[in-house]
N, C-alpha and C positions, 0 to 999 in steps of 0.2 A: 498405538495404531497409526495417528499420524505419523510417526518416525517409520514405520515399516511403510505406509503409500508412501514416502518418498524416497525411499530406499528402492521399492520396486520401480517407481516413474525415471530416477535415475539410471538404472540398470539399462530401461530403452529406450534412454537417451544418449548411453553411453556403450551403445552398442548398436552392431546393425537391425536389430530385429524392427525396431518402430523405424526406422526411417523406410526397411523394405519393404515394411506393412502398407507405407502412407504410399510409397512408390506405385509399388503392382497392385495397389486399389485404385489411385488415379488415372494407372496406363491403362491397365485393360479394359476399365471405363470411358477414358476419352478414346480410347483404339476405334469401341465398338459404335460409339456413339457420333463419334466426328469425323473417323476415316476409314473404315469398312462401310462395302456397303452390303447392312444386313439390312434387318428388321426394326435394328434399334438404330440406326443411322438417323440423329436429328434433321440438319437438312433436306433429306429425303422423305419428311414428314409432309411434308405442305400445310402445317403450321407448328403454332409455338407448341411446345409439349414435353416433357421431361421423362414421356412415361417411358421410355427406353433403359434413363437410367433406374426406375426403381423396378422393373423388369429384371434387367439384370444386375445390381446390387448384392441382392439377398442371396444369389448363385456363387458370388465372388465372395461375401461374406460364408456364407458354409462353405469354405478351403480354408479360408484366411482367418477367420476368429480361432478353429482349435489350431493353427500353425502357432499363433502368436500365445494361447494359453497353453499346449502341449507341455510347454517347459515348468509351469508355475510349480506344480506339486511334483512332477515326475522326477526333474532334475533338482530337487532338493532330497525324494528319495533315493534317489541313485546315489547322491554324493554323500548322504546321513547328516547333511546339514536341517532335514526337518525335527532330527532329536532336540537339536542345538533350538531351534527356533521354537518349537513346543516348551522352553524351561524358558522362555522368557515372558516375563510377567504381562501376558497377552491372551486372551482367552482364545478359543479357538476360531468363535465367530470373528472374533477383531480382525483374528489373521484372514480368516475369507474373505474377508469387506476391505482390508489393505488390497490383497490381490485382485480381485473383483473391480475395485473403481480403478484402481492403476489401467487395467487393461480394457475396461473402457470407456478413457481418458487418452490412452491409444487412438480408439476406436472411431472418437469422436474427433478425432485430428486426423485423421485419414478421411472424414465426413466434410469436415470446414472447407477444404477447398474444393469441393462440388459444390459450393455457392456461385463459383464461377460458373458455373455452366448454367444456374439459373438466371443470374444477370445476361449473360451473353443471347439467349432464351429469350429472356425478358426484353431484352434488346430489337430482337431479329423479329418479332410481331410483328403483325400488319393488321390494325397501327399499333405503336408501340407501346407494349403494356400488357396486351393480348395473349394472355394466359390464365389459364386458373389456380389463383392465388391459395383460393381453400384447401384444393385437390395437391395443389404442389407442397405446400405447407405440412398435411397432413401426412403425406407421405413422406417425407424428411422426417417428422415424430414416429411413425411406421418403422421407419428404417433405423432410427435410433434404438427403440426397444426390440425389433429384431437383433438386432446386432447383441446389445445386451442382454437377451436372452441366450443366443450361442455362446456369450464368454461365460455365461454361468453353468451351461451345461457343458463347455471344456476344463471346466475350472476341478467340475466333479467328477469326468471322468479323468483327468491329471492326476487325481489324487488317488485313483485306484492301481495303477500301475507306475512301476519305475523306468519303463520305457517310452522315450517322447515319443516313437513313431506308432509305436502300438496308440497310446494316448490321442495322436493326430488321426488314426484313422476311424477309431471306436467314435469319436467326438463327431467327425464330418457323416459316419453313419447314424449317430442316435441323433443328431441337429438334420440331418437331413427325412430321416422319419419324421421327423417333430413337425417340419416344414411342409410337407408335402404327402408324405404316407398314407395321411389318415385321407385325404381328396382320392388316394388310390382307390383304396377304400371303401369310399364312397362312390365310386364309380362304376363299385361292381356291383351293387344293389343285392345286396347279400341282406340286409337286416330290416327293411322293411320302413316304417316308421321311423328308427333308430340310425339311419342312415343321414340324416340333416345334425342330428348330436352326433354321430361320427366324426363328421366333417367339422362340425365346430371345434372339434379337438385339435385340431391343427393350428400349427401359427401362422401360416399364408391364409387361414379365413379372415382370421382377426386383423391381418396385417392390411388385406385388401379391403376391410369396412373400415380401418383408418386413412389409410387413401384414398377414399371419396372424399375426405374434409369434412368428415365429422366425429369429432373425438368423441365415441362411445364409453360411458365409464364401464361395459362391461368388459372392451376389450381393454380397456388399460386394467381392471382388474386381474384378466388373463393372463396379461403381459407379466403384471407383479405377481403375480401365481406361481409363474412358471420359473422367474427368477428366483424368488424366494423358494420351492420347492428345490432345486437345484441348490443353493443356496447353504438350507438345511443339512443335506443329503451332503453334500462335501463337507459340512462342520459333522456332523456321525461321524463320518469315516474317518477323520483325524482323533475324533473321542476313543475311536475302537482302535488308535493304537496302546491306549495307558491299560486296555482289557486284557 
């Protein structure tokens, strides 16, 4: 297993994929946050606050997480290189959990240098310091397990099709239901009672009760739920080719 994570880490390293990952997550996040002027334009806050980027994070994350997993399973079926890789003495979970933390080990480096933006943050307070340390903390762990959530459910739908774009877009629809659907949802007041458990279905609930800075073990429970469910579901489906 170890040898295949570093066969995978290699690959984007040694190729454009991870460096365009860490790129157009950086740009489009300093774009919106230091020189448009939107909603999320720091500056234009009138104080310290980062809540712009974990606003828009998770939006750039479902495009970019199935971009960068699209290829894991698809393009091993395309090429029949996943015959070859199934006859090696690796079980099939080993092989999900090779690809799995490769890609977000990715993830997490495309993450690191929006530390910058919390020093420079942390800087610009009046007086300096002036920020909420909980709330920003929390959501960096927020945004971590969102993030690893989507590569786990790009990971499963990679592995049902041999096409990366079909793969890329099936992943930004069933990650973007996952994120946000279920608040649809719940918006329309269709179930009554059952409408606050609708809403908790989603990972933007769980995602925003870890961004007030309080690490709930039930939403890390979620978190692990949802990866491990994903998880699962792409180790079947490589089972159900020896069927």
């Amino acid at each position: 297993m170890i040898t295949l994570l570093k066969k995978e880490i290699s690959t984007f390293i040694h190729s454009l994929t991870g460096y365009i990952t860490i790129s157009v997550f950086l740009l489009v996040n300093g774009l919106f946050l230091w020189v448009f002027q939107t909603d999320f334009n720091i500056p234009n806050y009138g104080y310290a606050s980062l809540d712009g980027l974990f606003m828009l994070a998770p939006f750039v994350f479902l495009f970019l997480m199935p971009a960068i997993t699209m290829r894991s399973f698809a393009d091993e079926q395309r090429t029949g290189t996943i015959e070859l890789l199934l006859t090696k003495p690796l079980t099939e979970m080993q092989i999900v959990w090779a690809k799995f933390l490769a890609n977000v080990m990715l993830m997490l480096l495309s993450l690191l240098p929006t530390l910058i933006y919390f020093f420079s943050v942390y800087q610009l307070g009046m007086p300096k310091g002036n920020i909420d340390l909980g709330g920003t903390w929390g959501s960096f762990i927020g945004l971590f397990f969102l993030g690893a959530s989507f590569v786990a459910i790009g990971l499963f739908v990679s592995s049902l099709t041999d096409n990366q774009i079909v793969a890329f877009i099936l992943s930004v629809v069933l990650s973007g239901f996952l994120y946000i659907g279920f608040e649809f949802i719940h918006s329309l007041a269709l179930f009554g009672k059952a409408d606050l458990f609708i809403k908790s279905l989603g990972i933007n609930e769980h995602y925003q009760s870890i961004s007030r800075g309080v690490i709930d073990t039930r939403d890390l429970i979620y978190f692990i739920s949802i990866i491990g469910l994903f998880l699962i579901l792409t180790r079947i489906r490589l089972e159900s080719r020896k069927w």
